[in-house]
C-alpha positions in Angstrom: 219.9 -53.3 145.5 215.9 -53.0 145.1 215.7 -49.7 146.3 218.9 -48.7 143.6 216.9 -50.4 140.7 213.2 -48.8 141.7 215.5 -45.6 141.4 217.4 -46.2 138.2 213.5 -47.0 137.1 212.1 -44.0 138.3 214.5 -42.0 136.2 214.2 -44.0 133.2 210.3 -42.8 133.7 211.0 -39.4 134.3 213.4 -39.3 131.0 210.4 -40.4 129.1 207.2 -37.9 130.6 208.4 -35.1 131.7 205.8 -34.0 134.4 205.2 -30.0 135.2 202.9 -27.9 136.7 201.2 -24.8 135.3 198.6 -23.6 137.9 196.4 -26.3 138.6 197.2 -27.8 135.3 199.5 -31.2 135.1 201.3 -31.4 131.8 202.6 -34.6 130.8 205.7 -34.5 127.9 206.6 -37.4 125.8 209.7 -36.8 125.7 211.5 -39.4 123.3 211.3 -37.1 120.6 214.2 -38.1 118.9 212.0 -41.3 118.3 208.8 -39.9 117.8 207.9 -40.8 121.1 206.6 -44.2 120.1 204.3 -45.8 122.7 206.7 -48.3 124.0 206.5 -50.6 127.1 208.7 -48.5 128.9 206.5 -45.0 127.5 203.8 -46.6 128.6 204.6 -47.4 131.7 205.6 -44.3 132.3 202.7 -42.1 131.1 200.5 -44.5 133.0 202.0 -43.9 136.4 202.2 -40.1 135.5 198.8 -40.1 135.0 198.2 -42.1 138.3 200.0 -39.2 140.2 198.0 -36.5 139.0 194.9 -38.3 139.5 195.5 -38.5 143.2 197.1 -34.8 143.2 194.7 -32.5 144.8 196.7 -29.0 143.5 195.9 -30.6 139.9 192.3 -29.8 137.9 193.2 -31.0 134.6 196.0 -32.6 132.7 197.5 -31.9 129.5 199.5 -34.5 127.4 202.0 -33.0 125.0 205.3 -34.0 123.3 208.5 -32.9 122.6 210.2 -33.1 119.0 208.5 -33.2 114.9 205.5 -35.7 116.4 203.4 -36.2 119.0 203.5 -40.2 119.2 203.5 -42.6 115.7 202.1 -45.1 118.1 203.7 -48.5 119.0 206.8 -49.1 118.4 207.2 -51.6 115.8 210.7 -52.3 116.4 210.1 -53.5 119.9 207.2 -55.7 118.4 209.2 -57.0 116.0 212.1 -58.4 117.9 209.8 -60.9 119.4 208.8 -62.7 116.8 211.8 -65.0 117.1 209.8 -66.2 120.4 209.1 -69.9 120.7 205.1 -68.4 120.3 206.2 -66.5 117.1 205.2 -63.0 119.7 201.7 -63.8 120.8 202.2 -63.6 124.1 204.2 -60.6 123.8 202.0 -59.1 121.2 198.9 -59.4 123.7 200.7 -57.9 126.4 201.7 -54.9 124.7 198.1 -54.1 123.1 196.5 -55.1 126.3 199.1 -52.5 128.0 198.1 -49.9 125.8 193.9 -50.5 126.1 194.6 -50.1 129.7 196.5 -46.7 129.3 193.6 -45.6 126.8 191.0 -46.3 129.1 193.2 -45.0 132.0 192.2 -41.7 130.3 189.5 -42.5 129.8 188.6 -43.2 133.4 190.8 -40.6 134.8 188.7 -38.5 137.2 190.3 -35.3 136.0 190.0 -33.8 132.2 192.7 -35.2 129.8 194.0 -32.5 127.0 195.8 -33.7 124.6 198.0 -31.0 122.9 199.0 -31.7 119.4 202.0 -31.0 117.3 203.3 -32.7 114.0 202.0 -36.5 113.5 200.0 -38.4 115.3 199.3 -41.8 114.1 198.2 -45.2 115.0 198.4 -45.7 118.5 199.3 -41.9 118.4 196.0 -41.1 117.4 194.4 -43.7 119.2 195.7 -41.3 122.5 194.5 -38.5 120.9 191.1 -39.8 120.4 190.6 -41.2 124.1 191.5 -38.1 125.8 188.4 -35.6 126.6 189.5 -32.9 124.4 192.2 -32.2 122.0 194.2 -29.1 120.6 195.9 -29.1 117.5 198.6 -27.0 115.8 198.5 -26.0 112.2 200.9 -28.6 111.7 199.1 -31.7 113.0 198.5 -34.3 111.0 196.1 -37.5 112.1 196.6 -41.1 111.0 195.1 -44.7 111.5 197.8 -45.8 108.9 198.1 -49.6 110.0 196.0 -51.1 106.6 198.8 -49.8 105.0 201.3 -52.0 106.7 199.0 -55.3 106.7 198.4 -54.4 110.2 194.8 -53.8 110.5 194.7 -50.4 113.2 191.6 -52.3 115.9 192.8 -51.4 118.8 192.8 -47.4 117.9 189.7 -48.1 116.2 187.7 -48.8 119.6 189.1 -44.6 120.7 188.8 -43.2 117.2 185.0 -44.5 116.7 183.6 -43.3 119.8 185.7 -40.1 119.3 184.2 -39.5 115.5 181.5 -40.8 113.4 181.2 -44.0 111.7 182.2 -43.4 108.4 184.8 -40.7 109.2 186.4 -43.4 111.3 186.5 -46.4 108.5 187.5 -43.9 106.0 190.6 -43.0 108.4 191.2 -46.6 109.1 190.2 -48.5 105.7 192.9 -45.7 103.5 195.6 -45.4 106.1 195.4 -41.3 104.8 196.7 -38.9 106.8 194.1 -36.2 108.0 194.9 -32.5 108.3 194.2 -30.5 111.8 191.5 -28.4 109.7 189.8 -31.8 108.7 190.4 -33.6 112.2 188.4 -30.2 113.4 186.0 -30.9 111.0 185.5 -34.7 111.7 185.4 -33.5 115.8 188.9 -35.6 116.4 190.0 -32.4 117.8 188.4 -29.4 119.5 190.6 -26.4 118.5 193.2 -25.4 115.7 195.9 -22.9 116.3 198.8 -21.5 114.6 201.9 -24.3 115.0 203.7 -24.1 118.2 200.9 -22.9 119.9 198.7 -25.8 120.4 199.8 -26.3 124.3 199.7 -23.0 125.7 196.8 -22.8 124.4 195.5 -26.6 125.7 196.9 -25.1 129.3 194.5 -22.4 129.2 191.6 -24.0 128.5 192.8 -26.5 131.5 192.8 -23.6 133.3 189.8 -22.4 132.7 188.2 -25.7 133.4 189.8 -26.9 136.4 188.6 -23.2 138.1 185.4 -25.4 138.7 184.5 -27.6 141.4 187.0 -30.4 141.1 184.1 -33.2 142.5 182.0 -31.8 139.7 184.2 -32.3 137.1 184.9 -35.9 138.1 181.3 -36.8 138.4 180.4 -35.2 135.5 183.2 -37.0 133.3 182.3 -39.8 134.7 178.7 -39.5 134.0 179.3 -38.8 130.6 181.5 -41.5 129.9 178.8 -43.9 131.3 175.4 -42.3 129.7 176.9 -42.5 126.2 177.1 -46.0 126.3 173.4 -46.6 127.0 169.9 -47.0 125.4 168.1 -43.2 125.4 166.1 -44.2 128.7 168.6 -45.8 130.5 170.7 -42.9 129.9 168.6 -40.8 131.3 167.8 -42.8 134.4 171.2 -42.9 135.2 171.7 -39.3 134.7 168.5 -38.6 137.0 170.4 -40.5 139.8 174.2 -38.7 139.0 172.3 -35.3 139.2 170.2 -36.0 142.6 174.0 -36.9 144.3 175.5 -34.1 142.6 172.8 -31.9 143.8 173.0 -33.2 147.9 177.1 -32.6 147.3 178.9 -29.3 149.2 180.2 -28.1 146.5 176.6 -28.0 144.2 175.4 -26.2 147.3 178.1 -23.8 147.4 177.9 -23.1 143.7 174.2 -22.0 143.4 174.6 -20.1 146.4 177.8 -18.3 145.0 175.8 -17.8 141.9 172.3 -16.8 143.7 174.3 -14.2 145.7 176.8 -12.7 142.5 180.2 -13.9 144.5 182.8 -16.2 143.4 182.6 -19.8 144.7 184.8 -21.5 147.3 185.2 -25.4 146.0 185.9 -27.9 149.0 185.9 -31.4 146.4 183.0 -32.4 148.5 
């Protein structure tokens, strides 16, 4: 009977993210579309152990996070929210388990030791955007339209706000989240919520190509590097930089650091071992 339900659960999950592989490239699909792919309990859930899998996956370099349908992700989904406010606690519980959930997933990005892509079609708002903003780098189709729309609703967007102010600058961020607006892919390229515009429909073969490109490089490199970064931006100038001093000297004693600078001393192409 457990092993039937851990099944039935396991394809519930695969309903929601599609998983595939395109080289070394993981792409993740929201695939609720018909929904918007709101970030439920069950999408999140979901996501996060798809994520889990790639992080582990040696064959993967990088991971792109797309979505099927007219919207990448309007972020939580109110409905499910709702329907607990009958609770004896009027929700609270539930409500702190569900954003707690979600921080977790964000910084599961985040912390992921492989790059994180995000590949943007249609709307992408509230928690949507808050996704958008945590991974490393985004892609965005013509089409794409950013939102922290919450203030709008008397629902204040915070949590987002912790992704969408490290992702962009102060007072691009409080405009987003004080007006509820809806930003344009031009001016989410502008603000540096995204990386890269690109005709609609084309944002993720173009986010699998610059995976591509990027997990071609030593795949220990890339995780202490994101790491590193994560961590230095976080600190006072010369603790940054004392940190960084120690990341480089490991880096430097690692295989692959060796490997590289010989490969590039001697004009050939490197041989990555992850070590």
């Amino acid at each position: 009977m457990a092993e039937t339900a851990t099944l039935a659960e396991a394809n519930a999950a695969a309903a929601l993210v599609r998983a595939a592989t395109e080289g070394r490239v993981r792409v993740l699909t929201l695939a609720d579309g018909a929904r918007r792919n709101p970030l439920s309990e069950a999408m999140m859930a979901a996501l996060a152990a798809a994520l889990a899998a790639a992080a582990t996956d040696a064959a993967v370099g990088a991971v792109v996070i797309a979505a099927e349908g007219p919207a990448f992700s309007a972020g939580h989904d109110l409905k499910e929210l709702t329907a607990r406010r009958g609770d004896a606690d009027r929700g609270r519980a539930y409500f702190a388990h569900v954003m707690r959930t979600c921080s977790a997933l964000m910084t599961q990005v985040v912390r992921l030791p492989k790059p994180v892509i995000c590949a943007v079609e249609g709307i992408a708002t509230a928690a949507g955007c808050q996704l958008v903003a945590s991974a490393d780098l985004a892609v965005a189709g013509a089409n794409a339209r950013f939102a922290t729309p919450g203030v709008s609703i008397g629902l204040f967007c915070s949590t987002p706000m912790v992704a969408l102010s490290r992702a962009v600058a102060r007072k691009h961020a409080l405009e987003m989240l004080l007006t509820g607006d809806m930003v344009d892919a031009e001016r989410a390229r502008e603000i540096a919520l995204v990386n890269r515009v690109v005709p609609a429909g084309e944002a993720l073969a173009e986010a699998i190509g610059l995976g591509g490109r990027i997990a071609d490089r030593s795949p220990l490199t890339l995780k202490i590097g994101k790491a590193a970064f994560t961590a230095q931006a976080e600190l006072p100038l010369d603790d940054a930089y004392a940190h960084c001093v120690e990341v480089m000297v490991e880096n430097m004693l690692a295989r692959d650091a060796e490997e590289g600078i010989g490969a590039f001393l001697e004009k050939r192409h490197p041989h990555w071992e992850g070590r």
